[in-house]
Backbone bond lengths (Angstrom), bond angles and torsions (degrees), N, CA, C in turn:
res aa  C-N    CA-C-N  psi(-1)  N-CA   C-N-CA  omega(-1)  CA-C   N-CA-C  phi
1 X - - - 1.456 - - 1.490 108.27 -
2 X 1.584 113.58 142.93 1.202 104.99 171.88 1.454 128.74 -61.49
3 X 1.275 123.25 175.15 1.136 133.17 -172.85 1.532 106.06 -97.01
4 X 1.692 115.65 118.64 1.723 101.81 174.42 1.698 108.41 -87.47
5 X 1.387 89.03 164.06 1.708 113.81 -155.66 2.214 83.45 -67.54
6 X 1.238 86.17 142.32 2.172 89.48 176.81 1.628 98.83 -74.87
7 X 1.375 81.74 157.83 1.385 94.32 -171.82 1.545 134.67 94.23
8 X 1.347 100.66 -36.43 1.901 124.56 -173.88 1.637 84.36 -104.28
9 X 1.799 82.29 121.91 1.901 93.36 151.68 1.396 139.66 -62.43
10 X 1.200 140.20 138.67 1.498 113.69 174.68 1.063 123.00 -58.86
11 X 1.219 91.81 162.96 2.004 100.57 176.47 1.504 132.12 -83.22
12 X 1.054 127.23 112.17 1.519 111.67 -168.13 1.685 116.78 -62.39
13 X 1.609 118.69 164.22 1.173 85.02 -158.77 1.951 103.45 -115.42
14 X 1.901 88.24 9.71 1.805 101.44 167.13 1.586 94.62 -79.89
15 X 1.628 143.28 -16.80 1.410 127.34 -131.87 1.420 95.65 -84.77
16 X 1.446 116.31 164.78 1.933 119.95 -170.18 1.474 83.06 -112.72
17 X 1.774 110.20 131.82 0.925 140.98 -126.59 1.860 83.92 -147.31
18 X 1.321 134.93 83.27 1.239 164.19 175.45 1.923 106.47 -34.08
19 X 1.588 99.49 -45.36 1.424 115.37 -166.74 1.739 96.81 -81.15
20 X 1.500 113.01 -41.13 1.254 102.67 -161.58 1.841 110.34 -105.21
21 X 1.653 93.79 12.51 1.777 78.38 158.19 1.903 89.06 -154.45
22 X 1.159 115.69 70.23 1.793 127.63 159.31 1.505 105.98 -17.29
23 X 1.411 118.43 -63.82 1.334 103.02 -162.99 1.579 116.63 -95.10
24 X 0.922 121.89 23.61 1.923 140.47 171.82 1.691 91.80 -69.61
25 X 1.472 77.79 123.55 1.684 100.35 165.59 1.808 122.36 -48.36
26 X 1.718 113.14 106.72 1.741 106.51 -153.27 1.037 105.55 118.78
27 X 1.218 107.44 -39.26 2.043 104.05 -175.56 1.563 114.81 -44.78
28 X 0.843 116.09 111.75 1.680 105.97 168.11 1.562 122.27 -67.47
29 X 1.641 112.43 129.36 1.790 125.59 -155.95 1.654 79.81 -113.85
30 X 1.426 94.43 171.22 1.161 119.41 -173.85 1.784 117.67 -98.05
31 X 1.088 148.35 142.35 1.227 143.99 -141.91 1.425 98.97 -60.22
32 X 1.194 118.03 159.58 1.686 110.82 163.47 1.516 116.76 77.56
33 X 1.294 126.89 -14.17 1.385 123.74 -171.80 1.749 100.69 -90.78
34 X 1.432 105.49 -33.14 1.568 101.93 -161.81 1.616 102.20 -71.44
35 X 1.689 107.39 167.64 1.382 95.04 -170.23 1.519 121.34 -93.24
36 X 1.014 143.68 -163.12 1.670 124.50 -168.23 1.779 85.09 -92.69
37 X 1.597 96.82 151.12 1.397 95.56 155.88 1.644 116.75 -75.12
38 X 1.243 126.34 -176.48 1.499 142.27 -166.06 1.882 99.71 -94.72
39 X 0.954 129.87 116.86 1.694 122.43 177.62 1.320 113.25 -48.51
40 X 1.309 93.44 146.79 2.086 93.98 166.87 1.164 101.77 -79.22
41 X 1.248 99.30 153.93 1.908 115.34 -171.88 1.746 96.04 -115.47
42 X 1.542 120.88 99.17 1.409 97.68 151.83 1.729 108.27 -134.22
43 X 1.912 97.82 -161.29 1.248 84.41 -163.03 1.292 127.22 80.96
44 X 1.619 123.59 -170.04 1.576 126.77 -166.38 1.560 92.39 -68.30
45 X 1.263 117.86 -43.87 1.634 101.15 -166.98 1.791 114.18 -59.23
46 X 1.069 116.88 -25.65 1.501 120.03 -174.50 1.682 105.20 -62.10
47 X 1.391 121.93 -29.68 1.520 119.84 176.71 1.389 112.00 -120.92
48 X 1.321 141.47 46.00 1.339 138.12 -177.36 0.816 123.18 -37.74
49 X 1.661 136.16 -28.58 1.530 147.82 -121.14 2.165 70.74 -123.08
50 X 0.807 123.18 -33.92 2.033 119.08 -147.40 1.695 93.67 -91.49
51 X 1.466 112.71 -24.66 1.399 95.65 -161.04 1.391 99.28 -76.76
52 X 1.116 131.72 -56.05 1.389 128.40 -158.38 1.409 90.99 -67.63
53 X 0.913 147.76 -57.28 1.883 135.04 -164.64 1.090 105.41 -57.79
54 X 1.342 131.76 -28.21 2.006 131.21 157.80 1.052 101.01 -53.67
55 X 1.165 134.18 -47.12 1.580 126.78 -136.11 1.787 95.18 -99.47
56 X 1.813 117.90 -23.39 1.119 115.64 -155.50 1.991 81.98 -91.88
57 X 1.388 126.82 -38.23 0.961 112.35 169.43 1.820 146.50 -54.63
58 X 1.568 73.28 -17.61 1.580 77.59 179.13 1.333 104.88 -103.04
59 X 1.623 142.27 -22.45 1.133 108.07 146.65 0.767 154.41 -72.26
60 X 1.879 132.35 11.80 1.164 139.52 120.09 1.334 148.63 -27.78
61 X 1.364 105.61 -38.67 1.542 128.18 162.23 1.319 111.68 -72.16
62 X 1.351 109.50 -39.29 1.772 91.19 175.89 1.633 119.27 -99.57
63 X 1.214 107.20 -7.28 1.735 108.33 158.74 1.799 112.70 -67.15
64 X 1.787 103.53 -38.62 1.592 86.84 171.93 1.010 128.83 -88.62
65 X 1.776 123.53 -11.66 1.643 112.47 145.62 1.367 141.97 -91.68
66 X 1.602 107.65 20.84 1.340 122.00 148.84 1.735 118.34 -77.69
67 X 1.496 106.53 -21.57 1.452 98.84 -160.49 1.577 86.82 -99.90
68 X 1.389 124.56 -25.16 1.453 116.74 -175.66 1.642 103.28 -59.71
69 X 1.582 122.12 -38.81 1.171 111.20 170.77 1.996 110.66 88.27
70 X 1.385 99.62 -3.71 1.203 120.46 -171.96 2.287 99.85 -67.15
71 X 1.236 109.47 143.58 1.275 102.79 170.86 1.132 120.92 -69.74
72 X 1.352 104.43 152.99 1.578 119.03 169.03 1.194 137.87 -54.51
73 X 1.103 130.26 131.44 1.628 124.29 -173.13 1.663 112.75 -97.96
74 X 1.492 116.95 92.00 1.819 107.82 160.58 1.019 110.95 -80.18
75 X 1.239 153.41 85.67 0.822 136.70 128.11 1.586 134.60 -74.34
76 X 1.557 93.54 -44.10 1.591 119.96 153.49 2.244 106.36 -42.31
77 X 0.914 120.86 -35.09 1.410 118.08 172.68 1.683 121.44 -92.45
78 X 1.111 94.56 -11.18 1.850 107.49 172.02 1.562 90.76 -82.34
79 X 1.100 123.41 -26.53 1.773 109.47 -136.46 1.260 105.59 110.16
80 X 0.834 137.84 -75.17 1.691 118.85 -162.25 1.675 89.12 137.44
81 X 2.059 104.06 -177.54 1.266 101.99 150.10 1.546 89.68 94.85
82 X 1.398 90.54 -177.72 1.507 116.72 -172.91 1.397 106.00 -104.84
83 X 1.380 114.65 128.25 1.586 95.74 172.50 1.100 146.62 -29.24
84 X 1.392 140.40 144.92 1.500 140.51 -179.96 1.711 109.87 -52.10
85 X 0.785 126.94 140.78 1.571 144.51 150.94 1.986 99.31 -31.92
86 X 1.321 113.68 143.94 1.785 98.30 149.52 1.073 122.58 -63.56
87 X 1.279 132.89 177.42 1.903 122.32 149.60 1.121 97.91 -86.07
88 X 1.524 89.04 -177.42 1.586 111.48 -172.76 1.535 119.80 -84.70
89 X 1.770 101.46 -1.81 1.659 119.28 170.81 1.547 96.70 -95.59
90 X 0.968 139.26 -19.68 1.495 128.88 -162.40 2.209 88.31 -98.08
91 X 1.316 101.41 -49.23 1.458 101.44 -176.00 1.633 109.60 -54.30
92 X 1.437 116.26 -51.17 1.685 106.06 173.15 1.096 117.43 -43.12
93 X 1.522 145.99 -33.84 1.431 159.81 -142.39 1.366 103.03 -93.04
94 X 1.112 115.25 -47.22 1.901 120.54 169.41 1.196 132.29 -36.97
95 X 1.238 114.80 103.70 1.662 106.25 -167.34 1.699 116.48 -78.01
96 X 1.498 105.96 134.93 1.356 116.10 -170.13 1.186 116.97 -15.27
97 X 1.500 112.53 -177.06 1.717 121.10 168.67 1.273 111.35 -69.04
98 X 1.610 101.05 154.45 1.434 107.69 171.92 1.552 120.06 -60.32
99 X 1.179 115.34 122.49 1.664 142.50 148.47 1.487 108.61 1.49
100 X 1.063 135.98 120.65 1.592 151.83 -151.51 1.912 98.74 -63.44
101 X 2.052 81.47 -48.92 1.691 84.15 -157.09 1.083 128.97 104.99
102 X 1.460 119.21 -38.19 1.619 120.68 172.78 1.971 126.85 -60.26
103 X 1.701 97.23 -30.85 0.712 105.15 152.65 1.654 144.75 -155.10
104 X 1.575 102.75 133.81 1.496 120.60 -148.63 1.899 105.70 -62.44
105 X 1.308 111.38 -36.59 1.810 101.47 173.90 1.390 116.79 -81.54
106 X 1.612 128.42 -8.80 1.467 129.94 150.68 1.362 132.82 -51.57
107 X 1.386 89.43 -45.63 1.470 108.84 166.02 1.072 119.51 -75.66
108 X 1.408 136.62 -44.68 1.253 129.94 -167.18 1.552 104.03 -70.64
109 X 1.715 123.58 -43.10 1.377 126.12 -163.07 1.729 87.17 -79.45
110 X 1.264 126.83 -30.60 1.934 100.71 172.02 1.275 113.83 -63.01
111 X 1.334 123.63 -28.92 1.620 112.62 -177.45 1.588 109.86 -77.70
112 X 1.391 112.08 -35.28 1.699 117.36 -177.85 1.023 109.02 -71.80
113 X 1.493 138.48 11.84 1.822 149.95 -169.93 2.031 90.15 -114.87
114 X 0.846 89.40 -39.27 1.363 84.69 -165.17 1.689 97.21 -84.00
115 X 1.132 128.78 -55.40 1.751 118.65 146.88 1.461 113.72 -15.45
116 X 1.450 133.85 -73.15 1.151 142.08 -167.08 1.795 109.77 -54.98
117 X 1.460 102.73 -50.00 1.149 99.97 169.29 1.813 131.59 -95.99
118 X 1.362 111.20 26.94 1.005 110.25 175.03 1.297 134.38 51.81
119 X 1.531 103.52 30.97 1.344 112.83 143.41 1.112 140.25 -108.75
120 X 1.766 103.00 91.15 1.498 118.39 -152.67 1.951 102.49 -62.02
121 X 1.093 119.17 -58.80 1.383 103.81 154.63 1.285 150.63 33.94
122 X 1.695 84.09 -108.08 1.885 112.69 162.17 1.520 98.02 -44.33
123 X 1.044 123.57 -65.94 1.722 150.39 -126.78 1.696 85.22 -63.90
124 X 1.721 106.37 -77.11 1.164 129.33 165.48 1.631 114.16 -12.42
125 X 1.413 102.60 -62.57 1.974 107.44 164.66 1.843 130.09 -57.44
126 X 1.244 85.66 -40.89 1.477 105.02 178.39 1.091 119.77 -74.17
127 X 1.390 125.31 -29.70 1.664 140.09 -178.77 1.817 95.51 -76.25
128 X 1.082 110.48 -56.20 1.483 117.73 -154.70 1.876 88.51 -69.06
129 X 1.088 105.76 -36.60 1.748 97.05 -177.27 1.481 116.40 -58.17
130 X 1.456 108.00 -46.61 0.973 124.51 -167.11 1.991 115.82 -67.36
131 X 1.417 85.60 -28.05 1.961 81.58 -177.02 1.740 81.87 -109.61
132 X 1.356 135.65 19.96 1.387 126.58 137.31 1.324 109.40 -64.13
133 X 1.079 125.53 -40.55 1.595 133.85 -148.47 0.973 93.05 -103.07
134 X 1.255 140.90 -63.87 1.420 155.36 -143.85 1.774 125.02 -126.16
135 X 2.134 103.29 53.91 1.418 94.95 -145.12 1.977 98.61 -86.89
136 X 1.264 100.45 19.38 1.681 109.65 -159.49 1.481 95.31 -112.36
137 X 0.991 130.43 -44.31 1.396 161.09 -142.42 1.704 92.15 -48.10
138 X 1.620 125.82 171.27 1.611 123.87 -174.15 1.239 82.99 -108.63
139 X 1.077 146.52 -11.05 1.521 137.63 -175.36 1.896 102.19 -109.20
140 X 1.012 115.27 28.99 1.420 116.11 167.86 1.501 113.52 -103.37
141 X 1.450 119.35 -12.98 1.829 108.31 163.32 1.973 106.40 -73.90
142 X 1.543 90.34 -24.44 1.947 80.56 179.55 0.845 103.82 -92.22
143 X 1.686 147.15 -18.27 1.546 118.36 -172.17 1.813 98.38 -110.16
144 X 1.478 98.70 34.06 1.565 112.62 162.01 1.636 116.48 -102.65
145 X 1.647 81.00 -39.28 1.820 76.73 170.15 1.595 113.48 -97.06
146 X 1.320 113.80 -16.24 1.672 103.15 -179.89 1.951 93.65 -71.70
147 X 1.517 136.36 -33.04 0.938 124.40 168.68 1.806 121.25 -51.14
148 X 1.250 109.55 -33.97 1.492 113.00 157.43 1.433 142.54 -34.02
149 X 1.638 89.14 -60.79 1.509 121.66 -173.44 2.095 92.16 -77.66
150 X 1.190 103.96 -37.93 1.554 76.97 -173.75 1.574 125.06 -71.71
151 X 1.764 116.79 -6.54 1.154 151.66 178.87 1.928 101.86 -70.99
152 X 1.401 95.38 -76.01 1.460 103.14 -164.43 1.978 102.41 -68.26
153 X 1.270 115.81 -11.03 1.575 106.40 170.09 1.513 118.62 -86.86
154 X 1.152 112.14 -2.03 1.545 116.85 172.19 1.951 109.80 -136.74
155 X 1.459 108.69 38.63 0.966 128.15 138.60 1.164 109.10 73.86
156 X 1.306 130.89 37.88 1.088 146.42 159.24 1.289 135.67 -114.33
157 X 1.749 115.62 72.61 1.080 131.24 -148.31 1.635 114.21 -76.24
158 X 1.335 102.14 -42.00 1.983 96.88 155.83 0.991 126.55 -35.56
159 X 1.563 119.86 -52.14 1.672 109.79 -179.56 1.193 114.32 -64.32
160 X 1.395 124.33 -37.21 1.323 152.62 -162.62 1.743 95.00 -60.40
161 X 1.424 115.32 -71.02 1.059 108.43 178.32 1.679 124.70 -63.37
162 X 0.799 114.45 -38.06 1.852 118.54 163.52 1.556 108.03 -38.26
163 X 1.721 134.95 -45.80 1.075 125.63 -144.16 1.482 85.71 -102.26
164 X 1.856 119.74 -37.34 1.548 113.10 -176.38 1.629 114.51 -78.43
165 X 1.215 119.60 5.03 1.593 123.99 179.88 1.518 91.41 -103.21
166 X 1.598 127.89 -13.67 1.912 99.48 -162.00 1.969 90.60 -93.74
167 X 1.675 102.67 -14.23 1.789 118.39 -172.49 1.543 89.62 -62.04
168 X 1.508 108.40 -63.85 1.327 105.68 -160.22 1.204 120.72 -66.28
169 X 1.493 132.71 -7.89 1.281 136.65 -160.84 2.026 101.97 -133.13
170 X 1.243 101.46 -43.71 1.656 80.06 167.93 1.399 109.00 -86.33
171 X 1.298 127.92 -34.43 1.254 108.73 -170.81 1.777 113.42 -125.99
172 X 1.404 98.73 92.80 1.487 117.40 -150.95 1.924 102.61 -80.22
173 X 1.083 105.04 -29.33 1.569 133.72 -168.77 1.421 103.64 -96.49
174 X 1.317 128.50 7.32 1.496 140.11 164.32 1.364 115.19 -70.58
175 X 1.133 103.03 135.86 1.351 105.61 177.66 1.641 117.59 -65.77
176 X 0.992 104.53 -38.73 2.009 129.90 149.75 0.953 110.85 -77.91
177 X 1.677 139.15 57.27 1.243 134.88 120.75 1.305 129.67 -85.29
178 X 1.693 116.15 -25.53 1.578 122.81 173.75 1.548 101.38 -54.21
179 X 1.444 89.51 -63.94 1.726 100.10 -168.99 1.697 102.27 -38.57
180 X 1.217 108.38 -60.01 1.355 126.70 -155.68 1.931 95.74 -75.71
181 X 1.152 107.24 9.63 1.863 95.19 150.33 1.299 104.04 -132.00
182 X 1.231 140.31 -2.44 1.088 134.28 172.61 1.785 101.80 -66.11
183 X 1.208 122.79 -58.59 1.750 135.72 165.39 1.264 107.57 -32.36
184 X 1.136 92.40 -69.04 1.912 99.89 -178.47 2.198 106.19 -37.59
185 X 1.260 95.72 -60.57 1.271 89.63 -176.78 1.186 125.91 -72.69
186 X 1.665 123.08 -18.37 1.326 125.49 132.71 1.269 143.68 -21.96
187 X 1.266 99.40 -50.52 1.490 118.59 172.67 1.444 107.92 -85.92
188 X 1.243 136.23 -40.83 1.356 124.64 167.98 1.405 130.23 -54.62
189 X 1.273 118.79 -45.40 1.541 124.18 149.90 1.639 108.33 -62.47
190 X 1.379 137.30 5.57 1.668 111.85 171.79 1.756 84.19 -102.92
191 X 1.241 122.74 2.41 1.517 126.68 -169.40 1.846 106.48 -104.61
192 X 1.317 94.84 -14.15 1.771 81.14 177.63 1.205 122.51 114.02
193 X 2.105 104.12 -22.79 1.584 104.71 -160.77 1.905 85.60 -108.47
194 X 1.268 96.36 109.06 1.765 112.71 178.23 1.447 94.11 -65.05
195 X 1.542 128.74 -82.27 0.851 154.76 -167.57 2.037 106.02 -37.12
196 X 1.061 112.55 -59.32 1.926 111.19 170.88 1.552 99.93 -57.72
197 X 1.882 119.43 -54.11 1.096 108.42 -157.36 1.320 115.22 -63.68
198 X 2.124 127.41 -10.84 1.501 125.60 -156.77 1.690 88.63 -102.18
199 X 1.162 119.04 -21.08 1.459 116.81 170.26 1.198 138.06 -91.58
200 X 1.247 105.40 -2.77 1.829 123.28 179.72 1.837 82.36 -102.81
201 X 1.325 127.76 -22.12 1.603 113.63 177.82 1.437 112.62 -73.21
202 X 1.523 104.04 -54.46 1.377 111.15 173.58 1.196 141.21 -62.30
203 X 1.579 116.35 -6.81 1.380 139.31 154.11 1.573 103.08 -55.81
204 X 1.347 124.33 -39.44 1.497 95.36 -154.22 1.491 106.97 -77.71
205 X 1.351 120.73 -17.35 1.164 106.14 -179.17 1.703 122.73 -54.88
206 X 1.251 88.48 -45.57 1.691 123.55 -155.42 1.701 80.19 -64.85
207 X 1.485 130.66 -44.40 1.431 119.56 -152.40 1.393 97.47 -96.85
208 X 1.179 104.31 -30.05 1.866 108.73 -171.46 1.636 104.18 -126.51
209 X 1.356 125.64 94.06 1.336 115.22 -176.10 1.315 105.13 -108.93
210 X 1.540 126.42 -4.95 1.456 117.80 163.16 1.844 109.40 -91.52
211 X 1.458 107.32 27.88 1.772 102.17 169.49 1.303 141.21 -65.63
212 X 1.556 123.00 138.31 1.333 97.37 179.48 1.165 168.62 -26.02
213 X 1.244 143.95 115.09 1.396 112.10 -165.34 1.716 129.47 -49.27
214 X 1.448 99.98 -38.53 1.665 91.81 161.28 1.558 130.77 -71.48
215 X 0.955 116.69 -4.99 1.583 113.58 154.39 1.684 117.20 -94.02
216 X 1.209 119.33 -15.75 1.568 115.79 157.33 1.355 113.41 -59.34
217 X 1.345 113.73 -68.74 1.394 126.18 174.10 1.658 111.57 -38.66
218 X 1.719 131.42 -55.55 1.100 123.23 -173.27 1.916 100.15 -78.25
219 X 1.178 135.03 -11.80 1.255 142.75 169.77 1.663 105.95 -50.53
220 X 1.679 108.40 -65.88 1.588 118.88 -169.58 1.361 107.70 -82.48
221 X 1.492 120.50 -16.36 1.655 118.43 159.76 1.492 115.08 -69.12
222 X 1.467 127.68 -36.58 1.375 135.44 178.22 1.479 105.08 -59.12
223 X 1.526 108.78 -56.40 1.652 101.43 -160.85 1.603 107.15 -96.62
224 X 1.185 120.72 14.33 1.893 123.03 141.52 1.581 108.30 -71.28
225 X 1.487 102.70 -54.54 1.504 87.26 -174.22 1.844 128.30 -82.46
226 X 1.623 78.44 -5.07 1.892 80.19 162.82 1.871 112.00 -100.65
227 X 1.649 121.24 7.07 1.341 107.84 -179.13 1.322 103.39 71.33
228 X 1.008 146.52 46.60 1.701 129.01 177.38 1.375 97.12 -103.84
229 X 1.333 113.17 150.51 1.402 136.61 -163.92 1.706 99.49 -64.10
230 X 1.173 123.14 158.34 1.431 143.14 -162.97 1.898 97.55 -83.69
């Protein structure tokens, strides 16, 4: 047998031998021959088939709550949740408990305090209790029109006119019925309708011609500043 070269181990003669079988699974190839691997797929491309059946479902859902027509819910744009609490500045502002009821000039002079002091508001609560309580009462043509006046001072001339048309018409024999069409037509000109407001003015003469002088006077100040015909 030959002699092996010193230094070099022998060769075994089970050992896999690279040169004499190239294409044996392990063989080491030369750059470039092997074939490409297959790409990783992620992301939208990994489920193609899922996106559109999301997408077809959800425009279903919002075609059938467009067609329900049902309102919108912010709550999601408030925040969410349950409403806020008041503060403790909004809670002082609340006008007391409702009015006993037993008696009708207690009640009436708490709501006419809150008139006096211009807290149309309170007043607004206190009035409405009071011709709850008290819908018979001789002081229900005035806390019909002081319910008016607390309307038309914070600019809400609709209500305003509702409460000075029920003065002038249920309770015609009120001592607050002049007043209570002079308002009315006040409020009809802060409403737009020139034409009701210059004829609900010119009524009062015609209905009340022994009227005060301060409701004459606020009469011929109204219908300058509404233009009503001569």
């Amino acid at each position: 047998a030959a002699a092996q070269p010193e230094g070099r181990p022998a060769r075994r003669s089970d050992a896999f031998d690279p040169d004499q079988e190239p294409s044996a699974p392990g063989a080491p190839r030369q750059l470039g021959s092997a074939a490409p691997s297959a790409p990783v797929v992620t992301g939208e491309a990994a489920a193609p088939a899922r996106r559109p059946a999301r997408r077809e479902q959800d425009d279903t859902a919002f075609a059938e709550g467009d067609e329900a027509g049902g309102p919108l819910d912010l709550s999601s744009a408030r925040g969410g949740g349950a409403p806020a609490a008041p503060s403790p500045r909004a809670t002082a502002s609340l006008p007391p408990p409702p009015a006993s009821g037993t008696d009708a000039r207690a009640d009436y002079d708490l709501a006419y305090a809150y008139i006096m002091q211009r807290r149309y508001e309170q007043a607004e609560t206190a009035l409405r209790q009071f011709l709850a309580a008290h819908p018979r009462d001789r002081l229900a043509p005035d806390a019909t029109y002081w319910l008016g006046e607390s309307y038309l001072q914070r600019s809400r001339p609709r209500e305003a006119a509702e409460q000075f048309l029920k003065v002038s018409t249920d309770y015609t024999r009120s001592a607050k019925a002049p007043d209570a069409l002079l308002k009315l037509g006040m409020s009809l000109s802060a409403l737009g309708a020139r034409d009701q407001a210059c004829a609900t003015l010119a009524e009062i003469e015609r209905k009340y011609p022994e009227v005060a002088p301060s409701v004459k006077q606020g009469v011929e100040r109204e219908q300058k500043r509404a233009r009503c015909p001569a």
